[in-house]
Residue frames as a rotation matrix with the C-alpha (Angstrom) as fourth column:
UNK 1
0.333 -0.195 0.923 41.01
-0.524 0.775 0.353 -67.97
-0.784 -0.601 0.156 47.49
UNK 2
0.188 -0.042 -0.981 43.25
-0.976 0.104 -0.191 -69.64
0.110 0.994 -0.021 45.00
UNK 3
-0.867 -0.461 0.189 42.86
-0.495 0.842 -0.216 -73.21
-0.060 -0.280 -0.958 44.14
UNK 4
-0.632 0.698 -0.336 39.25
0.679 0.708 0.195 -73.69
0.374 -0.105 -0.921 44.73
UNK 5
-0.320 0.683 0.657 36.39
0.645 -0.350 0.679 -72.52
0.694 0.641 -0.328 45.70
UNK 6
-0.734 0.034 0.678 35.46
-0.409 -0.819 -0.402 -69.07
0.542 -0.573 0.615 47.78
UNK 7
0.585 0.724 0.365 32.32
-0.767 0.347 0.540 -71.31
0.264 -0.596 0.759 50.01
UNK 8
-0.705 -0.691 0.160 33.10
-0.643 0.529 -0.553 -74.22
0.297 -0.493 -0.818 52.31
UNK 9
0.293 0.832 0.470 30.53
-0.950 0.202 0.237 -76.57
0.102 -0.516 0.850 53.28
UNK 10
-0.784 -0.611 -0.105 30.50
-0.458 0.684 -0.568 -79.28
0.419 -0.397 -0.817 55.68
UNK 11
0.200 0.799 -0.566 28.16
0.472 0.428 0.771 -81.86
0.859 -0.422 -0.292 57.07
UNK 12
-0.841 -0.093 0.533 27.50
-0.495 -0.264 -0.828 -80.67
0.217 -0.960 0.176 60.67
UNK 13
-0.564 0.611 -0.555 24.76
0.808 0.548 -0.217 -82.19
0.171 -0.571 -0.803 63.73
UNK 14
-0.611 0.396 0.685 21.76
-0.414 -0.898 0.149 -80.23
0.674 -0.193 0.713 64.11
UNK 15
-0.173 0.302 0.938 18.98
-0.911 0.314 -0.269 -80.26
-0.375 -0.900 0.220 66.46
UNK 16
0.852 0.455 0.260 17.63
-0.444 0.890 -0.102 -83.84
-0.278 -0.029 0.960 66.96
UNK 17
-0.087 -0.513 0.854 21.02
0.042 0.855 0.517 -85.04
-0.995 0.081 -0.053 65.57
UNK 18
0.714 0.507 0.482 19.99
0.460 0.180 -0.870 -84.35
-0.528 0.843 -0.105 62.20
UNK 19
-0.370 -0.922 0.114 23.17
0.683 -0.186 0.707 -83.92
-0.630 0.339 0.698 59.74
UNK 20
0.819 0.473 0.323 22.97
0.495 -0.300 -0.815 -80.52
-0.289 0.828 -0.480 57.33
UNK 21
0.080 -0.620 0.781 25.30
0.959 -0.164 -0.229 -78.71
0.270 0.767 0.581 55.26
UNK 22
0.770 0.109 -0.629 26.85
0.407 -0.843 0.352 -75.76
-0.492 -0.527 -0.693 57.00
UNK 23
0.481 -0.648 0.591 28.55
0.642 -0.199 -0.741 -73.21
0.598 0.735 0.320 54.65
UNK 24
0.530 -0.433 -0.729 31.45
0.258 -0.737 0.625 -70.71
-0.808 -0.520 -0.279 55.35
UNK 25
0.891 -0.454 -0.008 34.00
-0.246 -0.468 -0.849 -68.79
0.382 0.758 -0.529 53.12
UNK 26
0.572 -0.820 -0.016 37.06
0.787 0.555 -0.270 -70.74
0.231 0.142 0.963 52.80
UNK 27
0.987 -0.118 0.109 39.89
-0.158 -0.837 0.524 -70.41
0.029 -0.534 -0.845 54.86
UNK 28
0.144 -0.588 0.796 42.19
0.130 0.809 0.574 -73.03
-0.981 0.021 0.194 54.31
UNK 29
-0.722 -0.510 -0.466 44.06
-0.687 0.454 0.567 -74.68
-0.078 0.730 -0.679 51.12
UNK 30
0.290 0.908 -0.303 42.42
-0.948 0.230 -0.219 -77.01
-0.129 0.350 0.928 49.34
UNK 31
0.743 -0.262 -0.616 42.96
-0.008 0.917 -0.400 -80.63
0.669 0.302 0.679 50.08
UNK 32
-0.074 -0.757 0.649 45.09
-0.834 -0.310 -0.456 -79.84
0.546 -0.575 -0.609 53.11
UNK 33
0.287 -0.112 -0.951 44.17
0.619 0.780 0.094 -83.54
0.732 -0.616 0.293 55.04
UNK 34
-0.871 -0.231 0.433 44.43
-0.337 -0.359 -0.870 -81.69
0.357 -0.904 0.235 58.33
UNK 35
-0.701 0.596 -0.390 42.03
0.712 0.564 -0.417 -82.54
-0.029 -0.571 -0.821 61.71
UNK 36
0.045 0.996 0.079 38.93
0.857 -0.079 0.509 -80.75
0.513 0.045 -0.857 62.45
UNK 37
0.771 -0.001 -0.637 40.23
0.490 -0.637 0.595 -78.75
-0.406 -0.771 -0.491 64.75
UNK 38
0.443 -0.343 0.828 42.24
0.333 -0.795 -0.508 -75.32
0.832 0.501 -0.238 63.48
UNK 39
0.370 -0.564 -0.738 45.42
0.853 -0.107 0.510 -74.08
-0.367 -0.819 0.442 65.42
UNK 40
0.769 -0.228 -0.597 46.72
0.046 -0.912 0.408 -70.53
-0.637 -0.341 -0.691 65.02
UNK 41
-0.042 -0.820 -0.571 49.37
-0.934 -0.171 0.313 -69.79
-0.355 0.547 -0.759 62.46
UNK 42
-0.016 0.153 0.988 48.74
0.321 0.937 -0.140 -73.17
-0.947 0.315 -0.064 60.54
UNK 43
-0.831 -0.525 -0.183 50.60
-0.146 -0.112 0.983 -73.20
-0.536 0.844 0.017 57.12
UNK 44
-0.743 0.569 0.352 47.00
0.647 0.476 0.596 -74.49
0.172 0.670 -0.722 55.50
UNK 45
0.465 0.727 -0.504 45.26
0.794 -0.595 -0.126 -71.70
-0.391 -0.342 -0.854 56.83
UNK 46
0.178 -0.505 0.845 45.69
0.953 -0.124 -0.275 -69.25
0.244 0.854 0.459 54.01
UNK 47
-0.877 -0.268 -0.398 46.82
0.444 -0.767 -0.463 -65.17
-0.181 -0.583 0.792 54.71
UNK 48
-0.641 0.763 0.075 43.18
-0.311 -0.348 0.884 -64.35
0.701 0.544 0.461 53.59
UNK 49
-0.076 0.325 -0.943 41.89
0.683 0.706 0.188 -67.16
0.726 -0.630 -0.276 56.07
UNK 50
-0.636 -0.469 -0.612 43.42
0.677 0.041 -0.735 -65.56
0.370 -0.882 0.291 58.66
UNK 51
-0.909 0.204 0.364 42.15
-0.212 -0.977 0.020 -62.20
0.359 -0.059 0.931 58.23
UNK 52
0.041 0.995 -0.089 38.13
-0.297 0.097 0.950 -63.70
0.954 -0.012 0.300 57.77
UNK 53
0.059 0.143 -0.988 38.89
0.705 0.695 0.143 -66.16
0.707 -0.705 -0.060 61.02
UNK 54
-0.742 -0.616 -0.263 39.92
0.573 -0.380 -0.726 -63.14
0.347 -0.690 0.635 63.04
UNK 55
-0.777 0.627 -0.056 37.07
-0.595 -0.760 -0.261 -60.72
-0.206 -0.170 0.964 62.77
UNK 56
-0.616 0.668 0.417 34.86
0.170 0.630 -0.758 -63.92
-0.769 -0.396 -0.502 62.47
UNK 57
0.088 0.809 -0.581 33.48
-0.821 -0.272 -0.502 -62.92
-0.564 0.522 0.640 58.96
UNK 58
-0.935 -0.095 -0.343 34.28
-0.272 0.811 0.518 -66.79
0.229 0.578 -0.784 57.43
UNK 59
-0.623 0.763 0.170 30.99
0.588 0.600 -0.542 -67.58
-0.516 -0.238 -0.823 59.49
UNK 60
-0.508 0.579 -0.637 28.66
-0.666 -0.733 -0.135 -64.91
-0.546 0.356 0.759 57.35
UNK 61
-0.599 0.547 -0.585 27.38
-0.631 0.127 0.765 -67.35
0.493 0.828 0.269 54.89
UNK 62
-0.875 0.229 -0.426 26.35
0.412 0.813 -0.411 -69.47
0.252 -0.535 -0.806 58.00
UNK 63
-0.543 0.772 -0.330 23.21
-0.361 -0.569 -0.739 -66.69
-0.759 -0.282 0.588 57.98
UNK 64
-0.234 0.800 -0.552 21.36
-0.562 0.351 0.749 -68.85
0.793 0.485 0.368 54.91
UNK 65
-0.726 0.016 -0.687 21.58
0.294 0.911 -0.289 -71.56
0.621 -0.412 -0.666 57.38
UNK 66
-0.675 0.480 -0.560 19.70
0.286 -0.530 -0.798 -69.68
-0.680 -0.699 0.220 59.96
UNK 67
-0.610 0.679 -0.409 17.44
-0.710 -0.697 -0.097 -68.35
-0.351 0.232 0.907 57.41
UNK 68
-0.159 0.243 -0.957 16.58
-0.378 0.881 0.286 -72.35
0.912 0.407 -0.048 55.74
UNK 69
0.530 0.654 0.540 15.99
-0.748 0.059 0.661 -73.07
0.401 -0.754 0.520 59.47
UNK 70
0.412 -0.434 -0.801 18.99
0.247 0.899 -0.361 -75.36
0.877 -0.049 0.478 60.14
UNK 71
-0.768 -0.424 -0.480 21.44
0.640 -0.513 -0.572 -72.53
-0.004 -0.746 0.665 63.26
UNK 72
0.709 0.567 -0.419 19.80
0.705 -0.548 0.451 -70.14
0.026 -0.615 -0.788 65.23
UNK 73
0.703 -0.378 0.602 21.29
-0.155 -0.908 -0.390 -67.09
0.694 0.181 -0.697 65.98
UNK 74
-0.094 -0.710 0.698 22.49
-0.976 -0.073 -0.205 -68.26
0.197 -0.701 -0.686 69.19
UNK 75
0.857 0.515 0.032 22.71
-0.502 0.818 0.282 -71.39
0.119 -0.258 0.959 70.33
UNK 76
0.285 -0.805 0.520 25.72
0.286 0.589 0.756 -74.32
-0.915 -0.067 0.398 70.94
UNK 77
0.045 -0.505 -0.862 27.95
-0.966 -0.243 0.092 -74.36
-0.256 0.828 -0.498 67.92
UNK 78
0.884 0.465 0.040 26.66
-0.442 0.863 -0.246 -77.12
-0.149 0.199 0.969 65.71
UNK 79
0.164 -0.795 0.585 29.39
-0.443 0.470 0.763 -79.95
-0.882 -0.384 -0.275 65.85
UNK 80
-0.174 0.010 -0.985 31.05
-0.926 0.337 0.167 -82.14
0.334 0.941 -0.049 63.31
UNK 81
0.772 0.606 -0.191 29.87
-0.465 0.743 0.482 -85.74
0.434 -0.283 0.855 63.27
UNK 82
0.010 -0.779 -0.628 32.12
0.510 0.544 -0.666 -87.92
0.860 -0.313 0.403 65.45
UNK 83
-0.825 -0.261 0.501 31.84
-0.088 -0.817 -0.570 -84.95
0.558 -0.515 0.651 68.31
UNK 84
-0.402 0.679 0.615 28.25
-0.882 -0.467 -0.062 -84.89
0.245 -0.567 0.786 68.89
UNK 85
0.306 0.662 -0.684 28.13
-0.564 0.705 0.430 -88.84
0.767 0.254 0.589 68.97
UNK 86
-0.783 -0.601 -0.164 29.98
0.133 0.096 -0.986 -88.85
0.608 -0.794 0.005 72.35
UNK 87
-0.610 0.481 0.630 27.19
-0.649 -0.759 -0.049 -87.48
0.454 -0.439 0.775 73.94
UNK 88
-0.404 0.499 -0.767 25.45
0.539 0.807 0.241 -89.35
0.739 -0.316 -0.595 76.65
UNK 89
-0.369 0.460 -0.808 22.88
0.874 -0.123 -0.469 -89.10
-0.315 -0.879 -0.357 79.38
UNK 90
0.381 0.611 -0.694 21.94
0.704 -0.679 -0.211 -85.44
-0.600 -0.408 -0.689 80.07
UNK 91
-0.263 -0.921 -0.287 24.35
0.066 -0.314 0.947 -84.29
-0.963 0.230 0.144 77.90
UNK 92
-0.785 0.410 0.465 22.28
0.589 0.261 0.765 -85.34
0.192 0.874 -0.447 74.74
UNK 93
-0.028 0.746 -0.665 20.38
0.746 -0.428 -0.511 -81.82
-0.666 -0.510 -0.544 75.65
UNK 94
-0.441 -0.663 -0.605 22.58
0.003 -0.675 0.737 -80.32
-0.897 0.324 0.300 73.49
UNK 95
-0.927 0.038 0.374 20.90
0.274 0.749 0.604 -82.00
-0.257 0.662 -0.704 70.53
UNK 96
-0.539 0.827 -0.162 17.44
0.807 0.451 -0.382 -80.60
-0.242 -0.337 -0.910 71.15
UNK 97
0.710 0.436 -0.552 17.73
0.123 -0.850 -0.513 -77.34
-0.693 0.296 -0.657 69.94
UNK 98
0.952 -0.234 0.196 18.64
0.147 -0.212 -0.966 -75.49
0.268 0.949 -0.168 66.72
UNK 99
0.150 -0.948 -0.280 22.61
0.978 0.100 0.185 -74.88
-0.148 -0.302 0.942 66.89
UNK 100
0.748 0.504 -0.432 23.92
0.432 -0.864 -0.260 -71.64
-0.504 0.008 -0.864 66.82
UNK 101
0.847 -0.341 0.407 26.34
-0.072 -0.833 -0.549 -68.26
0.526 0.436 -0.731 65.21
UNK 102
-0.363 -0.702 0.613 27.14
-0.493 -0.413 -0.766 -67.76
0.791 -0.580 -0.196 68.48
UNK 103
0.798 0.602 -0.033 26.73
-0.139 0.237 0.962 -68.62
0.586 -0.763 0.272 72.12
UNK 104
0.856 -0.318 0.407 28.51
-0.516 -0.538 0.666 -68.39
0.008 -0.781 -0.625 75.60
UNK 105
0.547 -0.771 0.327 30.99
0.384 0.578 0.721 -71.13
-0.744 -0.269 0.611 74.57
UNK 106
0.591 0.082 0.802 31.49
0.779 -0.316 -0.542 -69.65
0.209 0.945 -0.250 71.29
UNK 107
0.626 -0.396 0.672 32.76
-0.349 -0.913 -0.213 -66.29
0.698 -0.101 -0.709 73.26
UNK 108
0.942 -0.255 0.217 34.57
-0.133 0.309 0.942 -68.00
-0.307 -0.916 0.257 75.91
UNK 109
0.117 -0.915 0.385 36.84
0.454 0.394 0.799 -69.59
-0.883 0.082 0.462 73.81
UNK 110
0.956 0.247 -0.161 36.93
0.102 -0.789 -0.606 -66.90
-0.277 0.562 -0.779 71.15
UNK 111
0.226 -0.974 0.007 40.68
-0.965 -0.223 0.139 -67.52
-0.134 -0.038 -0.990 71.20
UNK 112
0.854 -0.176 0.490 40.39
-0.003 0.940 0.342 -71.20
-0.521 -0.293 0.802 71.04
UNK 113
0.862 -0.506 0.009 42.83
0.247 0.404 -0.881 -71.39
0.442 0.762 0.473 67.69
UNK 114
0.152 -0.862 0.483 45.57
-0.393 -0.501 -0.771 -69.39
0.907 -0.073 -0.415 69.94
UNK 115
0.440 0.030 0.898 44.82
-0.796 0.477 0.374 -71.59
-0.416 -0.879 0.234 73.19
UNK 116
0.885 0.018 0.466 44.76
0.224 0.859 -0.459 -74.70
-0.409 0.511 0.756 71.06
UNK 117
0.750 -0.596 0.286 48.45
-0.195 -0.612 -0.766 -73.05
0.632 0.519 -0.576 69.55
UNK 118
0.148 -0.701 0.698 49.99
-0.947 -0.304 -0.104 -73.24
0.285 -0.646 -0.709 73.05
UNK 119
0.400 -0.088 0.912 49.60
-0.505 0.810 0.299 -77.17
-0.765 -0.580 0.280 73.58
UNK 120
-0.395 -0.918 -0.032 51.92
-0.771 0.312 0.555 -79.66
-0.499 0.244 -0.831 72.81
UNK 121
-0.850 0.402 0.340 48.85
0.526 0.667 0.527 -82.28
-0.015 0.628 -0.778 71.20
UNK 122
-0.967 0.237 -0.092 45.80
-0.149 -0.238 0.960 -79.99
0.205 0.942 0.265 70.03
UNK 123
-0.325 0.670 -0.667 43.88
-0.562 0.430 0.707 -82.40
0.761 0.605 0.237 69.35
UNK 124
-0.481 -0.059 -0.875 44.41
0.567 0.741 -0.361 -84.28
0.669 -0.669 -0.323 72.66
UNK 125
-0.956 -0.041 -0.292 43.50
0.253 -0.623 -0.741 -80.78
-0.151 -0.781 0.605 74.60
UNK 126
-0.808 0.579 -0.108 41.01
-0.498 -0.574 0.650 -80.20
0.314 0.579 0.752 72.75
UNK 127
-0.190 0.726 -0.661 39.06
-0.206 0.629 0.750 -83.33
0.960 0.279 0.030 73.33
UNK 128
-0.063 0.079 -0.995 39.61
0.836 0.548 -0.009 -83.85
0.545 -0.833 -0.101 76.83
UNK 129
-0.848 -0.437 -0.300 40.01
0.521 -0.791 -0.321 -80.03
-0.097 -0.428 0.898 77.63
UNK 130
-0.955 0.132 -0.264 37.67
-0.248 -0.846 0.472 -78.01
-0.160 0.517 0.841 75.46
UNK 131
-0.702 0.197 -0.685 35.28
-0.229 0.848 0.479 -79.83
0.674 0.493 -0.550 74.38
UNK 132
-0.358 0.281 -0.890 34.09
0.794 0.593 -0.132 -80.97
0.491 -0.754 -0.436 77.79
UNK 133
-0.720 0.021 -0.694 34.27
0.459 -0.735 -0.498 -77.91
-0.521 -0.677 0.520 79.05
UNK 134
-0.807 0.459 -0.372 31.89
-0.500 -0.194 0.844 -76.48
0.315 0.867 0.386 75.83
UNK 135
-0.622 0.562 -0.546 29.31
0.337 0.821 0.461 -79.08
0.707 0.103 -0.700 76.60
UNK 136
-0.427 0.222 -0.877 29.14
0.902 0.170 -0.396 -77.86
0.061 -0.960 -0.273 79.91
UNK 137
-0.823 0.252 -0.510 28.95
-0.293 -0.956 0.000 -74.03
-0.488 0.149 0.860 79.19
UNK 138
-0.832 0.545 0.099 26.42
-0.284 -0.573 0.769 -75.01
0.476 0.612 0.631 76.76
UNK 139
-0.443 0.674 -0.591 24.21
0.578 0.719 0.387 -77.11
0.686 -0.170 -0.708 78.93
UNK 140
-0.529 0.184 -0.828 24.02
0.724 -0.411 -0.554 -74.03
-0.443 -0.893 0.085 81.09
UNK 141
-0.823 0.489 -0.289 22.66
-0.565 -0.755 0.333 -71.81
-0.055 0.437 0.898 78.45
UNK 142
-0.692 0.641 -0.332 20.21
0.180 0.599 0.780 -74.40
0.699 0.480 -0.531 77.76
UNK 143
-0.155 0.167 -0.974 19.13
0.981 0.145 -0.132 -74.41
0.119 -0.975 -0.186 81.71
UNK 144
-0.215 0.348 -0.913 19.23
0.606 -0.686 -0.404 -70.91
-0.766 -0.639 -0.064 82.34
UNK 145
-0.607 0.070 0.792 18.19
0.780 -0.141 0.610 -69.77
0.154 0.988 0.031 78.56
UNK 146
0.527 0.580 -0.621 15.96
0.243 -0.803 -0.544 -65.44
-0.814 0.136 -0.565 78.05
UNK 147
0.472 -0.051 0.880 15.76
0.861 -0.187 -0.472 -64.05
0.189 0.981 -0.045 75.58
UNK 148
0.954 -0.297 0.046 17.76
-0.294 -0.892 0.343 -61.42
-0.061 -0.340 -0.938 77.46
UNK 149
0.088 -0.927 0.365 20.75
-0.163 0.348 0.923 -63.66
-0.983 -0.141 -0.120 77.55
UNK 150
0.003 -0.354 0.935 20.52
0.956 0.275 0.101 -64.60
-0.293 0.894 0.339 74.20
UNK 151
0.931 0.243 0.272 20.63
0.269 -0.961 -0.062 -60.49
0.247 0.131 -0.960 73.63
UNK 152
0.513 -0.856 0.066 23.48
-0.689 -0.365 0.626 -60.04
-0.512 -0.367 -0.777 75.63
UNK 153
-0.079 -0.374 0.924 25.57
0.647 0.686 0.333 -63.38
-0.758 0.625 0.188 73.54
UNK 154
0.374 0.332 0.866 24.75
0.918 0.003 -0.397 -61.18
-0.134 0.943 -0.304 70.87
UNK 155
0.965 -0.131 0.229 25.80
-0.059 -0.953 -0.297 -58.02
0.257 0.273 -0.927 71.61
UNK 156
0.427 -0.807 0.409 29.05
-0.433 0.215 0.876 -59.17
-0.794 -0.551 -0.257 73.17
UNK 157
0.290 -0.573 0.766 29.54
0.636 0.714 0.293 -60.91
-0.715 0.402 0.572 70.34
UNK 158
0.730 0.368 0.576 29.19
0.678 -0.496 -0.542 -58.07
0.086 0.786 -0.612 68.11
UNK 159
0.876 -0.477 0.074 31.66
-0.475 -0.879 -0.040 -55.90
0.084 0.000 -0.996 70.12
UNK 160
0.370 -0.745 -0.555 34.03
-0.088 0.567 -0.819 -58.96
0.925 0.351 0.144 69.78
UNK 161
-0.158 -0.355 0.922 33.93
-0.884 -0.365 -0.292 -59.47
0.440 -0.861 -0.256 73.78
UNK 162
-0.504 0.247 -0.828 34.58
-0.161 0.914 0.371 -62.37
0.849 0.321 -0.421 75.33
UNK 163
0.129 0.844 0.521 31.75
-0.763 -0.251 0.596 -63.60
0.634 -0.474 0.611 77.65
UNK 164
-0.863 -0.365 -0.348 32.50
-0.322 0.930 -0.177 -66.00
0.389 -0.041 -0.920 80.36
UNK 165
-0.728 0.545 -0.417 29.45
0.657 0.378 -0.653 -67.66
-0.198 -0.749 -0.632 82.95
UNK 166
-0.425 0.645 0.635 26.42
-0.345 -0.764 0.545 -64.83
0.837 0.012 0.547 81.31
UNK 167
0.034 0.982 -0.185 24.04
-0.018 0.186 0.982 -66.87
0.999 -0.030 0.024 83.78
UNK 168
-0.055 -0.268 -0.962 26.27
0.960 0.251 -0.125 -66.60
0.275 -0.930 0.244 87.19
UNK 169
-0.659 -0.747 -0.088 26.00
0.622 -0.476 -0.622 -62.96
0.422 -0.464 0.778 87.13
């Protein structure tokens, strides 16, 4: 990674709301002022990036985190602040447990950067699209949570399959 440095880290929301320091292996340019959200074929997303973002190995260092007790193997995918402070009502369930690696939104949208590619604002689709729709998937893992499902999220994730509704079938 030239330019800077081979780790990322970013504040993120864990459980309770509590803000820690989630690393990854830089994918991006340094100092690129881009949004939060990551679109396919994005000039700041470097040809190294690409490779890690595809086969999901930028998220490896996110396994100290999980070991320091901050992500869970499975679980929601811990947000950046500004994301999880939308949250209201029942929704603020999300909040109560450790984030995760992985989990059933996580595989759903396993393509998000190439979904999020095809719209004409991103950032607009994202929030009103994704997002919402994320919240909802995750509030169902939460609800219909075994440690069998969180088995299967795992192995699915492993064979790079994506996983839609585990709990409808």
């Amino acid at each position: 990674m030239p330019g800077g440095p081979v780790l990322f880290s970013q504040k993120r929301v864990g459980r309770h709301g509590n803000l820690f320091v989630m690393h990854k292996f830089r994918t991006m340019s340094v100092n690129h002022g881009g949004s939060s959200i990551s679109v396919k074929g994005e000039t700041r997303i470097t040809p190294l990036g690409a490779i890690l973002r595809k086969y999901k190995l930028d998220e490896l260092p996110e396994l100290w985190n999980i070991l320091i007790g901050n992500m869970s193997l499975v679980g929601p995918r811990p947000d950046v602040p500004g994301y999880a402070d939308k949250l209201t009502g029942d929704d603020r369930l999300l909040l109560t447990i450790r984030p995760g690696l992985t989990g059933p939104a996580s595989l759903k949208y396993s393509n998000e950067e190439e979904i999020l590619a095809l719209q004409s604002d991103p950032q607009k689709y994202n929030d009103e699209v994704l997002y919402p729709d994320k919240v909802r998937i995750n509030l169902e893992y939460i609800r219909h949570w075994t440690f069998l499902l969180d088995l299967k999220i795992i192995l699915f994730t492993l064979l790079g399959k994506p996983l839609r509704e585990p709990w409808a079938n």
